[in-house]
N, C-alpha and C positions, 0 to 999 in steps of 0.2 A: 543522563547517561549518554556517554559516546563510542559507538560502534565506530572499529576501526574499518577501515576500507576494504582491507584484506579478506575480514571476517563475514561482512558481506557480499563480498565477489564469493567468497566459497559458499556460502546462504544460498546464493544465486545460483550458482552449480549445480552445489547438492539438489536442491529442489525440481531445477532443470530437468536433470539425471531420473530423479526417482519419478516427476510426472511420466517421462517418456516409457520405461518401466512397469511404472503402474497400468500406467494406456494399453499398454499389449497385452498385460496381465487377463485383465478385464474386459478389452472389449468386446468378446464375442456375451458377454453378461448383463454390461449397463450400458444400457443406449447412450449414444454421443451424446444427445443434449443433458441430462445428467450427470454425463460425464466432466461434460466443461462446465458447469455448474458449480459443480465438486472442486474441482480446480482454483476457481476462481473464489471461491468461499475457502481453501484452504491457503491461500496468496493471499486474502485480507486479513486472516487472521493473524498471520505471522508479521505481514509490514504494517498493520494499520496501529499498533503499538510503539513503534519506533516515528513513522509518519507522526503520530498525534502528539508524542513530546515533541518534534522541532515546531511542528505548530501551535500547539501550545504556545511555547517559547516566543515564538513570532507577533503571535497577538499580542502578547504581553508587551512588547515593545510597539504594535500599531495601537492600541489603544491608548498607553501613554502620549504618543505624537499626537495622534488625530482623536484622541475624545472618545470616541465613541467607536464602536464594533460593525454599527449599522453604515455611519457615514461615509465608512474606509470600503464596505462592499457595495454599494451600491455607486462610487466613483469607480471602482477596478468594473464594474460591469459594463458601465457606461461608455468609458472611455478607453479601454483594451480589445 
């Protein structure tokens, strides 16, 4: 599936908008470091679905070239 660009610029926004929102909301309630906690677990939830198909996607095609999963990570570490 492919997210057009547009739909994620307003993704980006939206979320933008309502952390900033929510932070004033709350912060006399939930201490900072909870707070960006929260943030940060509600930003993985939403892109780490979209992130995992194109990677997905990706392996798929590094494993066909180079064989194997392990040999392709252990050169990009090495050598980048």
């Amino acid at each position: 599936m492919k997210f057009p660009p547009q739909l994620l610029l307003i993704l980006a926004t939206l979320l933008w908008g309502g952390n900033f929102v929510i932070g004033r909301a709350v912060s006399g309630d939930i201490p900072p470091i909870t707070l960006a906690f929260l943030r940060w677990i509600v930003a993985f939830l939403v892109f780490f679905p979209i992130a995992y198909q194109r990677t997905k996607k990706r392996m798929a095609i590094t494993e066909t070239a180079f064989g194997c999963r392990h040999c392709f990570s252990t050169y990009r570490s090495c050598c980048v």
